[in-house]
N, C-alpha and C positions, 0 to 999 in steps of 0.2 A: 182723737184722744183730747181730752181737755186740758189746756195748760194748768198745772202747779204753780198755787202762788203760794211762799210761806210766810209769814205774815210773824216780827219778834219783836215784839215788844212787853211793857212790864204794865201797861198801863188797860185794865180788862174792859174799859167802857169803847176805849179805842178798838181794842178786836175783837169785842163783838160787835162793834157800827160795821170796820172793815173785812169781818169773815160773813156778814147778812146782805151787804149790795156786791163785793165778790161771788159771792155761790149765786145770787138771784141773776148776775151777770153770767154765768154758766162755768166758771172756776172752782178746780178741786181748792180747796184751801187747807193750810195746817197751820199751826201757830204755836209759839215758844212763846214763857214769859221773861224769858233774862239770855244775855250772849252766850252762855255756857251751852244751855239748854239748843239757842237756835243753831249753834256752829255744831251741836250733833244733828241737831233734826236736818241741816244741810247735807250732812256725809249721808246720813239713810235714806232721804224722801229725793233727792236730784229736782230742786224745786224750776222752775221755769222763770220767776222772777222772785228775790227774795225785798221786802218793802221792812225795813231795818228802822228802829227808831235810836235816838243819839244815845239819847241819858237811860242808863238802866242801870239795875247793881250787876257784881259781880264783875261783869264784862260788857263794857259801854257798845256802843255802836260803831264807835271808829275801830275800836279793839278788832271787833268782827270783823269789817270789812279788810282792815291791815291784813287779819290772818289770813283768809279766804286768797285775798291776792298774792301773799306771797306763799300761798298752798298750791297756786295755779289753776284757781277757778275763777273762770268768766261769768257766771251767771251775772244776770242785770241785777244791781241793788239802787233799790228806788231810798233813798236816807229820811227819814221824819226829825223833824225837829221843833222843840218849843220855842227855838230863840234864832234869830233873823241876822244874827250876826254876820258880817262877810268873813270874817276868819273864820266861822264853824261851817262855813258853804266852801269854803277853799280849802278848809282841813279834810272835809268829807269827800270832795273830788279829789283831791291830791293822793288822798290810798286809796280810789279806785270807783268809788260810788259813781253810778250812772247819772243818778239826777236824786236831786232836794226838791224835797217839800216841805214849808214850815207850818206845824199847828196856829191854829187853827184852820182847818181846809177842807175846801168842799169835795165831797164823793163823788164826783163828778170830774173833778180836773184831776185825781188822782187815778181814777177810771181810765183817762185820759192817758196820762203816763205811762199805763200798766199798760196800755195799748201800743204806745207808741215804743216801745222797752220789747216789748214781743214781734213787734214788724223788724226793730231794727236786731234781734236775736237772728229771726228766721231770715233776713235777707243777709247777714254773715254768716248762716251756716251753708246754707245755699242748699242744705239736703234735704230733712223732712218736707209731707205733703204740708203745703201752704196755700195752696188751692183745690179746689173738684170742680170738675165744669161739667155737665152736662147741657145739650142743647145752646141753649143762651143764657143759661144761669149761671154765674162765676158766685161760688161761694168762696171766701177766704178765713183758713182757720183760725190763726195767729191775731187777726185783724178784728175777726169776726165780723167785716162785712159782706153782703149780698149785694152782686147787682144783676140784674135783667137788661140785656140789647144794650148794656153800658147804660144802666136806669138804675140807681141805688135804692135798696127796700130796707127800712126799718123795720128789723123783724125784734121781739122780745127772746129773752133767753131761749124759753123753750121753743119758739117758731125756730130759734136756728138752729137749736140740737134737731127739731123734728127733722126740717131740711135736710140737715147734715146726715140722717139717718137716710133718709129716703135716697139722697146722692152717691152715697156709699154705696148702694147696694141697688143700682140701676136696673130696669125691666124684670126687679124682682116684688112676688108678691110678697108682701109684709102686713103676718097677721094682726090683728087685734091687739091679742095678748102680747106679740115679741113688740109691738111696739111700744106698748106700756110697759112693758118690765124693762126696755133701754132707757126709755125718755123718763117713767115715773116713778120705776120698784116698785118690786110686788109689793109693798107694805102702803103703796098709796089705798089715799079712804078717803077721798076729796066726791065731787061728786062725776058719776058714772060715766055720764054722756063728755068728759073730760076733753077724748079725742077727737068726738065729732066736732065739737066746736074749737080746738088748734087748729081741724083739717082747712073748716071753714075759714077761718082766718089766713090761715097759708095759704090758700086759694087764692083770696079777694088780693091782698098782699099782690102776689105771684103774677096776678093777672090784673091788676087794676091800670097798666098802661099798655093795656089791648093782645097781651101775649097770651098765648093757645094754654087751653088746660095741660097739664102734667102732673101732676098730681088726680089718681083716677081711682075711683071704687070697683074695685072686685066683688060682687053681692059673692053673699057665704062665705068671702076670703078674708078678704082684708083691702090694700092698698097695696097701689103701684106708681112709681114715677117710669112715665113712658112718655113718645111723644106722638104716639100718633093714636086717632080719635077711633 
């Protein structure tokens, strides 16, 4: 399952940069534009991490995370802000905020965050799957990394949903079609041969420091992760 991020802010250039490299990173996203709106979207959607910005109308960002905390929810709130001040980073941690970022910032160290907000989630709940292992391949959900024989793989969004499909669902055939309506929606129109060249790539990926095919064609079926040839 993909973690929920919901993303509330008032500012539309900001959530559309952060709900376009979230989703391409392989995240549900949803997003509020003012505190009113995010402290309901919190109570319906049970977001995974919520990335809050300070200054909004109606109901600022501290406003939200005060409530949230003295409502009794733990979710991680990652805090944005335009201004660097140390009392607005001490205000923001002191009701509860997990960690500050100030505007302007790269997608990249916020990625970051949201990363490290999700390992440190899933290693205090101690419950949900946060791993699949099959063979020698440890994938990690929360984290979103792969490694092989303790070899870490850079895989792209979809290489790790494909993975993550194919792991699930061990020494099973997996056709064509259920494979593209998990990974793509039926509504994908991109072009055809789509999955032969993911497979391709998870392949070389998977095996480029000398480990056994597992990922295996089924002619007239589909695809299987197995491990033997």
């Amino acid at each position: 399952m993909r973690p929920n991020i919901l993303i509330i802010d008032d500012d539309e250039k900001i959530i559309s940069m952060l709900r376009r490299g979230l989703a391409f990173e392989g995240y549900d996203v949803k997003t509020a534009v003012n505190g009113a709106d995010g402290l309901r979207a919190i109570l319906s959607s049970d977001p995974d991490v919520v990335i809050l910005d300070v200054m909004m109308p109606q109901v600022d960002g501290f406003e939200v995370c005060r409530r949230l905390r003295e409502g009794g929810s733990n979710v991680p709130v990652l805090m944005l802000t335009a201004k660097d001040e140390i009392e607005h980073r001490v205000k923001g941690l002191d009701l509860g905020a997990d960690d500050y970022l100030v505007k302007p910032f790269a997608l990249e160290e916020l990625l970051a965050r949201v990363r490290a907000l999700l390992r440190r989630k899933s290693e205090q709940s101690g419950g949900r799957e946060q791993a699949v292992t099959y063979e020698d391949i440890t994938l990690d959900v929360d984290s979103r990394e792969v490694t092989r024989a303790g070899k870490r793989l850079e895989l792209t969004a979809k290489e790790f949903e494909l993975l993550h499909l194919f792991m699930q669902n061990p020494k099973r055939v997996l056709s064509r079609d259920l494979i593209m309506d998990k990974i793509w929606g039926y509504d994908y129109s991109g072009e055809s041969n789509v999955l032969e060249v993911y497979i391709a790539m998870l392949r070389q990926k998977t095996e480029e420091h000398g480990g056994k095919r597992l990922i295996q064609t089924i002619r007239g079926a589909g695809y299987i992760l197995r491990g033997d040839n």
